[in-house]
C-alpha positions, -999 to +999 in steps of 0.1 A: +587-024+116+597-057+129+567-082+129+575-102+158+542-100+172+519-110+145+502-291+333+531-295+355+530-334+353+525-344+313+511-378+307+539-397+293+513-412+264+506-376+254+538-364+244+551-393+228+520-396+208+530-358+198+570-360+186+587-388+169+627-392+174+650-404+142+665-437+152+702-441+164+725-410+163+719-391+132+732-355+143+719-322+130+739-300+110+743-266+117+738-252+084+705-271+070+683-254+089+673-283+112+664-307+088+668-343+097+696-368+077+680-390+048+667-425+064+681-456+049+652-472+023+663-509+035+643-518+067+667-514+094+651-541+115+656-580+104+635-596+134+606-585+157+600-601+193+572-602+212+573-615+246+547-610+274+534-635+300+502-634+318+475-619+301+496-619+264+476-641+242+453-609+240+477-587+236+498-605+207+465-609+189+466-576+187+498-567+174+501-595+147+465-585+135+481-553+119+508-567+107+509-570+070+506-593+043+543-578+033+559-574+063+594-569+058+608-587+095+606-618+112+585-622+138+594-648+171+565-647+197+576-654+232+550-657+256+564-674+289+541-701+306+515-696+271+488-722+269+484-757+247+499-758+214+470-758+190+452-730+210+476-703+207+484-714+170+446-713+161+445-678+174+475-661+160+465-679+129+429-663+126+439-630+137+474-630+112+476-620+077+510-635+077+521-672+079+522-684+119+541-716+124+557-730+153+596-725+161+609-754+156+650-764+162+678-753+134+650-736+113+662-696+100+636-674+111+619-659+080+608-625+070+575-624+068+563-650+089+555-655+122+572-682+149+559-692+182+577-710+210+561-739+214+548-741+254+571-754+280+602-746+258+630-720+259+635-704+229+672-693+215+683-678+183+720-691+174+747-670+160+738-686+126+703-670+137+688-703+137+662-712+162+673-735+190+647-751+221+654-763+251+633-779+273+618-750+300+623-760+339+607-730+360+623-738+385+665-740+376+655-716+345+638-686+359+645-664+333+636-676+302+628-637+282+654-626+292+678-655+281+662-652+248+663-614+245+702-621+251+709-644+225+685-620+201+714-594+210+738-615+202+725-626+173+708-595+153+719-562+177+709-529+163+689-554+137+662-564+165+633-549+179+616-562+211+581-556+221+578-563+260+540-564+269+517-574+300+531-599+322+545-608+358+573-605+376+608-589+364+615-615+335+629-596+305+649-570+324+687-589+319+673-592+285+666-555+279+696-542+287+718-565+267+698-555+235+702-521+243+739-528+249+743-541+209+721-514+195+686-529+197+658-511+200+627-513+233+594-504+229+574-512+262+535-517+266+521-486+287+514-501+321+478-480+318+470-506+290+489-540+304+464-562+322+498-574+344+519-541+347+548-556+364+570-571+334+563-536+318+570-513+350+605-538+353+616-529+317+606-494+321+626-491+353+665-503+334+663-467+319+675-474+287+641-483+264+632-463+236+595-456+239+562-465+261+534-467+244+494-479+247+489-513+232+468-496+209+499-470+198+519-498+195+500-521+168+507-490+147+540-480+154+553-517+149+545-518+108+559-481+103+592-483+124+600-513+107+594-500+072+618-472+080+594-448+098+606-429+126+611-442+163+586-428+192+604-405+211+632-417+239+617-425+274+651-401+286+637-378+259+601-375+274+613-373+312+639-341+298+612-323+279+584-328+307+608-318+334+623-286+317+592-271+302+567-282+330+545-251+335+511-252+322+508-220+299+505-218+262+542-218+260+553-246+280+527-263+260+544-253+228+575-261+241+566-294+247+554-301+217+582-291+198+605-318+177+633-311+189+655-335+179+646-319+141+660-284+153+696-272+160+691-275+192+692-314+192+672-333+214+664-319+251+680-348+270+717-341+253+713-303+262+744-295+280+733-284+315+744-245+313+715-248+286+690-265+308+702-244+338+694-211+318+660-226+303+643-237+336+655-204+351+636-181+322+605-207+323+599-205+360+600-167+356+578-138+363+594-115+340+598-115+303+626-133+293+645-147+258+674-164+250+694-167+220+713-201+219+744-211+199+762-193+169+736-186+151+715-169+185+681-196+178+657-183+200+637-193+232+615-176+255+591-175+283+552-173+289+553-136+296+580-133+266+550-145+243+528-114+238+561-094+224+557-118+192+519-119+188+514-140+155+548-151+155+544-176+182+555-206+182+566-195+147+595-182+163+609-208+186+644-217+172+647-189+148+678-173+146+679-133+161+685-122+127+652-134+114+630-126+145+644-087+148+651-089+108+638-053+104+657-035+134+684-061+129+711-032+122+701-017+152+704-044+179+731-072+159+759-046+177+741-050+212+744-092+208+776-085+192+791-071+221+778-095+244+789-127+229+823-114+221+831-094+253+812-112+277+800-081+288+765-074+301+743-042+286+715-025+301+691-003+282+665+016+293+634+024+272+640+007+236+617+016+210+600-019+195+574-013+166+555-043+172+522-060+156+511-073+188+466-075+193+455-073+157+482-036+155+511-020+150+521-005+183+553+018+191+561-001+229+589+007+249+609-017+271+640-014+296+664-046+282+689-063+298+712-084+276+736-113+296+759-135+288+748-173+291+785-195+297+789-228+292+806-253+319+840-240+303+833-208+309+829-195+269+798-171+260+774-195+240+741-172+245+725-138+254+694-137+282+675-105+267+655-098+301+626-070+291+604-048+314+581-029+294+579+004+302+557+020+273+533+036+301+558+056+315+578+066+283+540+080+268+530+093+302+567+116+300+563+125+263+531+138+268+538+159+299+566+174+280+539+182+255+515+196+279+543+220+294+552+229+262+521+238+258+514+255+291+541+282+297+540+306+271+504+305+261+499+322+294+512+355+278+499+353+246+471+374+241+460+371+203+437+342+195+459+338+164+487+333+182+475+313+206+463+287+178+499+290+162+518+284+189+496+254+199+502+243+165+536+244+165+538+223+199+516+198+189+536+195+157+568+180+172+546+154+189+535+134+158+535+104+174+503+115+198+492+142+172+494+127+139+474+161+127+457+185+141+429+216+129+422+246+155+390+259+146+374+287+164+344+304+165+336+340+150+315+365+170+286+358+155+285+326+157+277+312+122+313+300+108+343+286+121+377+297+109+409+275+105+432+292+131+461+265+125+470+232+115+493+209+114+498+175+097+472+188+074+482+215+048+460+245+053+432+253+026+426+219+016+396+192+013+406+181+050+414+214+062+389+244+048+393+276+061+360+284+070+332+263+077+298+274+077+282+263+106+246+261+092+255+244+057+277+221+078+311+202+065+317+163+050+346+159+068+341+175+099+302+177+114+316+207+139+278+218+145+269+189+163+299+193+188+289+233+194+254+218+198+259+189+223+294+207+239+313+174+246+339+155+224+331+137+193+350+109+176+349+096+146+364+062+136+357+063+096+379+088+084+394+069+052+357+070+040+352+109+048+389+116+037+403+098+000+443+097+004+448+113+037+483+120+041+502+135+070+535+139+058+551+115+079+563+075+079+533+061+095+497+051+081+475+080+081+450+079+109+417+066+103+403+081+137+399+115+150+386+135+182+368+164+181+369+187+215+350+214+221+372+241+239+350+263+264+375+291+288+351+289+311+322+266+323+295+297+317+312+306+288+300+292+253+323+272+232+348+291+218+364+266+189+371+232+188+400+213+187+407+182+159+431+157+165+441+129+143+446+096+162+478+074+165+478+042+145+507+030+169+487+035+202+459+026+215+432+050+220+425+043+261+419+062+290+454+080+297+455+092+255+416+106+261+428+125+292+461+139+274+440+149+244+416+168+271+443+180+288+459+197+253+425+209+249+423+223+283+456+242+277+439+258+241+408+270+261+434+284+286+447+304+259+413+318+243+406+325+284+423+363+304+457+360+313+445+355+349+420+324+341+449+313+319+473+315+345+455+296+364+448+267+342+485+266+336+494+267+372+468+235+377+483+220+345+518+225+362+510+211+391+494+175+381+525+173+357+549+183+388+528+162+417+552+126+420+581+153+419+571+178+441+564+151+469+592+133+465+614+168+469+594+174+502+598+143+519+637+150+514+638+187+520+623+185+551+637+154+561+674+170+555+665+207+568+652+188+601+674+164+608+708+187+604+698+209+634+684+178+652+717+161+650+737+195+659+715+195+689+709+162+704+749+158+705+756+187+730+727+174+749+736+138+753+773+153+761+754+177+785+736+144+806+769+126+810+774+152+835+741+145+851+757+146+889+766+182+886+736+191+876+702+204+895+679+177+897+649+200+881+672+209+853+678+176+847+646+164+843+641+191+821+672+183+794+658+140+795+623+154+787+637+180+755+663+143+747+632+122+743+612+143+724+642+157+699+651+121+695+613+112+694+613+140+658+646+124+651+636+093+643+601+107+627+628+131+605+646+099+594+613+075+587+607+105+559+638+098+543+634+066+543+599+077+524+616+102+503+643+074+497+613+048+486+592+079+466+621+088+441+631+052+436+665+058+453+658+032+480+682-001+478+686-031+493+718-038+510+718-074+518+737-096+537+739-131+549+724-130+585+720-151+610+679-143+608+667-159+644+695-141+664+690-109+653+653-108+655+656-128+695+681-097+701+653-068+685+624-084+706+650-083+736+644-043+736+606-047+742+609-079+770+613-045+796+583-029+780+560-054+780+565-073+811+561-036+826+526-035+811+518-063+823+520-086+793+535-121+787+557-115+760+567-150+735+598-151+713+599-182+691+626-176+670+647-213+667+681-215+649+676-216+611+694-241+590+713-212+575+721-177+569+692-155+555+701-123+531+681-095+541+688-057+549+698-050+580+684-025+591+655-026+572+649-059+590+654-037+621+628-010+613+601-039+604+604-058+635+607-026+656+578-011+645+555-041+643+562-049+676+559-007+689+524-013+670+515-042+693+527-029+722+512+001+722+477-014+712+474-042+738+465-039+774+461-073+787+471-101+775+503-116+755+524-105+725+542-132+705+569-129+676+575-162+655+599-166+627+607-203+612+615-214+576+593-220+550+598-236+517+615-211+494+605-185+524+613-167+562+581-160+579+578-138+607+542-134+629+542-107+655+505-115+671+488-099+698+460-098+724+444-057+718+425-041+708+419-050+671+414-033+643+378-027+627+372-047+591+366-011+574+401+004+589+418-026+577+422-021+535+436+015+547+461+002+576+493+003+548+483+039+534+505+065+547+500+090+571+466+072+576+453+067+615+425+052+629+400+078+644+391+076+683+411+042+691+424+036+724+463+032+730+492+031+754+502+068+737+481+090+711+524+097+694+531+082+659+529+096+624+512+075+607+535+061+582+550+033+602+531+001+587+531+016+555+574+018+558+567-018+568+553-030+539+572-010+514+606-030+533+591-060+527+583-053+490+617-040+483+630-075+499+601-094+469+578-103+501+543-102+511+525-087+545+491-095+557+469-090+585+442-104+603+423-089+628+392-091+652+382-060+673+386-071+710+404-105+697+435-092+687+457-087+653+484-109+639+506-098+612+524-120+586+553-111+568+567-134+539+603-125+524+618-153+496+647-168+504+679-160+472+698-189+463+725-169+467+731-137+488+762-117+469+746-115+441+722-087+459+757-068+468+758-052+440+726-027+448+736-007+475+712+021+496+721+053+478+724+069+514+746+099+499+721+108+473+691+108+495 
């Protein structure tokens, strides 16, 4: 069993209060799991600045009030245009635990102490990191932060850290970016918290500064960082993650708030872009997708990805495919194998998974796809596993083999006791649906019930008595109440009515079981019933009931005549054989019609090139037998197209097309039609900015018939067909003037063969299917169709179809014309 189930715009504040980054470059290494590199234990900072302007005595204050008594750094306060001298001194002082003294010329700054440029004055730190002032003239000196933030580069690089909080103007910016340049380290006030935003917005704007944090955030951050805690993440770093992992489900959220810089993967903002590319691709879609990343396969997945791992999530971000499948491992390592090492893409329909997904183990089924992810030279550096669960269908075919199994030769059984051995032995190579199973019938006079068969169960024992009294009743099995109330009976507490169950297989005995009464016929009494032990990999739900029914329908069959059983079977047949047998129709038909069709419409259209030597009665005669033959022509080939569609056989072929022209050249047809009925006919179709790939001639059917549909339903008026581009999609309107259709009609309009009763129109012909070929076109092109209409208004129908980034990549499903 492998246990591997068990908003858009992020504010900035949130996720860097959620991951921290390790300062400068340490890198990861491969083999330790993703822990980070050891941190020095000396202070990798030597001096801390704090410059602000307007509105900065109050936000200093703040920051030097947590500083501590032992604080490891020096601190130089630069607060441009700051107030009188003993003002700001008295208040730095009171809120301080730490020494605050004035700056004063040739003094070494200090750890552990606090310096303040004294008002009007430029302060500069000297190679010898001495303190230097200069007289401050605002207006030859404009830039007095950021000329101090230079010569702190020059004078302590990756040993500084500067603090840029609320002030005016772009002062600080030149600044910035040289201590960056040398190593330094930027943490910027949030503008949300700056009572001036604009020297904050300027700083945040170079690029290049490490973190933006609440003034709040930042009184903390300042005593840790500088001790040798770790740095908030990189501004770069919260713009990558936000960007890539934008969506606002569970997993986008998890994604987000995953450390990454402590994984293999490194930090998202160093991701090479084949990474990134393949990421945003499998987070923005529909389908359940996972990719395995690197040498050791670390995995990522999508929203729709996360219910396959149940418990396991977010557990299983970053783990390595070995660990996630570790149980089936042997199985699937060769599928990966292949893939990285050929480059070759695999396909596999229906994989068995045994996963504990909702609180269970469950046997689910899946058609995988398995890609190679390149990098930008080319070299296989992951697998996209692509899934499509498909357990309905896989349980839906196991248990209609079961049921005809089960259906042919009981018909021509005529012992009871064979009947219940045969069922047995059917039921018994279906262990998954049928862990066990007892048939129990009923003896003529009615007072015990004998053990026909089993299976699962030895015979004879605790769980499976031979005969049960119907009057003294059973522990295990309360058989008189279902002959009583004549309906099925479950019971969810067998491991209390049964110590040590065992069925002789792999999986845990069931603790549930169904009890159905089997009854030939509806007058008849019951005649046994039927107990069957209930999957602990599946969940008990409507189509399990009805297959359990179903198997009991079949035993009642078999206790019935040969002709009521015959019957049953024939029914039983029928619902197993119903997509099949109308998918063989529509193509039988469709292929015994439209052979003579062809064979005769050629000799007549040869036949009416030779109209002049023809009578003029007899000619009127062949035109009317050419429009109706090629009237059933083209209703022979619309249920091809169906029987296409029905047995899945139908692909798209497309093609880059020039969308507007061909669509102006389709409406062309009708322009004769319509201006004939008396109808102003509108064709806005305007150049498009570039090819569209669609089908052809699937393109061709839904424009033709929407607008035979309009025409034939409008008597005065105008018809109009609109296509323009829309973002990400073509949309085409074909609106008209008619008759409308009535609100209860319209739900139906898309069912096939479905017409509206007693409605007026230019012809009573059609067959019914023509919308509903419509709008199974435009799902096979991924679009969306919907009408509007108003009885005596009019009806307008709007067709969406996506637009693909790129158009051969559809070349490679073609219409499978030939096996049609």
């Amino acid at each position: 069993m492998v246990d591997i189930a068990r908003s858009a715009d992020v504010s900035r504040e949130h996720i860097q209060a959620g991951l921290q980054e390790q300062k400068g470059n340490t890198a990861m290494n491969d083999t330790d799991e993703g822990t980070l590199s050891a941190r020095p234990t000396r202070s990798p900072f030597e001096v801390v600045a704090l410059v602000a302007s307007a509105g900065g005595v109050e936000a200093i204050s703040a920051l030097v009030r947590h500083l501590p008594a032992d604080f490891p750094a020096a601190v130089i306060v630069m607060l441009h245009l700051g107030p009188g001298k003993n003002h700001l001194i008295e208040i730095l002082d009171r809120a301080s635990e730490l020494p605050v003294q004035w700056a004063t010329r040739y003094e070494p700054f200090q750890p552990g102490r606090v310096y303040v440029c004294p008002s009007r004055q430029m302060l500069l730190v000297q190679p010898d990191r001495t303190c230097d002032l200069e007289p401050y003239d605002s207006i030859t000196q404009s830039r007095p932060i950021s000329a101090f933030l230079q010569s702190l580069a020059e004078s302590y690089g990756p040993h500084a850290l500067a603090v840029i909080l609320t002030g005016m103007w772009k002062d600080g910016v030149e600044g910035v970016q040289a201590l960056k340049a040398s190593g330094g380290t930027v943490l910027v006030q949030s503008q949300e918290s700056a009572i001036q935003p604009g020297m904050p917005h300027a700083a945040i704007a170079t690029g290049v500064i490490d973190g933006v944090l609440p003034l709040q955030e930042l009184a903390h951050v300042i005593p840790s960082i500088v001790t040798g805690g770790q740095l908030p993440r990189s501004y770069s770093e919260i713009e990558a993650v936000s960007a890539l992992f934008r969506g606002h489900d569970e997993t986008s959220a998890s994604l987000r708030d995953m450390a990454w810089e402590r994984t293999a993967f490194g930090p998202v903002s160093r991701w090479p872009v084949s990474l990134t590319t393949t990421v945003r691709l499998m987070m923005d879609n529909g389908v359940a997708m996972a990719l395995f990343w690197g040498p050791e396969l670390r995995m990522l997945y999508n929203n729709v990805y996360r219910p396959l791992l149940g418990s396991n999530h977010p557990q299983a971000i970053g783990l390595p495919a070995h660990e996630v499948y570790r149980d089936i491992w042997q199985h699937v390592e060769p599928l990966f194998q292949q893939v990285t090492t050929f480059g070759q893409a695999l396909h596999r329909d229906d994989q068995h998974w045994t996963l504990l997904r909702n609180g269970r183990v469950e046997d689910v089924y899946a058609t995988s796809d398995y890609s190679p992810v390149r990098d930008e030279q080319g070299n296989v550096q992951g697998v996209l596993l692509t899934v499509l669960e498909t357990t309905g269908h896989v349980l839906a075919e196991r248990r209609a083999m079961t049921l005809r199994q089960l259906a042919a030769p009981i018909l021509h059984i005529d012992d009871q006791r064979e009947v219940c051995e045969h069922v047995m032995q059917i039921l018994g190579h279906n262990p998954d649906d049928v862990p066990f199973a007892l048939l129990y019938f009923v003896d003529a006079p009615r007072v015990t019930l004998r053990l026909g068969a089993a299976t699962g169960i030895e015979a004879g024992t605790f769980a499976a008595p031979h005969v049960i009294h119907v009057s003294e009743g059973n522990p295990v099995w309360p058989l008189a109440t279902v002959l009583e109330q004549g309906k099925p009976l479950v019971l969810d507490d067998l491991t209390t009515r049964i110590r040590g169950l065992s069925t002789g297989s792999q999986m845990r005995p069931p603790s549930s079981a169904i009890l159905l009464p089997l009854t030939p016929l509806p007058e008849e009494h019951i005649q046994g019933v039927l107990i069957i032990g209930l999957s602990t990999r599946g969940i008990f739900d409507t189509p399990y009931r009805e297959f359990l029914e179903l198997v009991a329908a079949q035993v009642s069959a078999g206790f019935a005549t040969a002709r009521a059983a015959q019957r049953d079977a024939e029914r039983m047949e029928a619902l197993t054989a119903l997509d099949r047998a109308k998918t063989d129709f529509f193509s039988n038909i469709s292929h015994e019609f439209r052979t003579p069709l062809t064979l005769l419409l050629g000799p007549l259209e040869h036949i009416l090139k030779q109209h002049d030597q023809l009578p003029s009665a007899a000619l009127d005669d062949l035109y009317l037998v050419q429009r109706n033959a090629s009237q059933l022509h083209k209703l022979v080939n619309t249920l091809l197209d169906f029987s296409r569609i029905e047995a899945k056989r139908a692909r798209l072929d497309r093609e880059p097309t020039d969308l507007a022209a061909l669509t102006r050249d389709l409406a062309s047809l009708f322009r004769s039609a319509v201006e004939q009925a008396g109808l102003t006919f509108i064709v806005d179709c305007p150049p498009l900015a570039a090819l569209v790939a669609v089908d052809r001639e699937m393109w061709e059917k839904i424009v033709l018939n929407l607008l035979s549909n309009a025409l034939k339903f409008t008597f005065r008026g105008s018809i109009s067909l609109t296509l323009r581009a829309l973002p990400g999609h073509i949309e085409l309107v074909v609106a008209d003037t008619g008759i409308g259709i009535p609100e209860e009609e319209q739900p139906h309009l898309f069912q096939r063969f479905h017409r509206i009763a007693r409605t007026r129109g230019r012809t009573q012909q059609g067959s019914g299917i023509g919308l509903a070929l419509v709008q199974e076109y435009v799902r096979l092109h991924g679009g969306r169709v919907r009408v509007r209409s108003q009885v005596d208004t009019g009806t307008t129908f709007t067709i969406w179809i996506p637009l693909t980034q790129q158009a051969s990549i559809a070349r490679n499903t073609r219409r499978d014309d030939a096996s049609a």
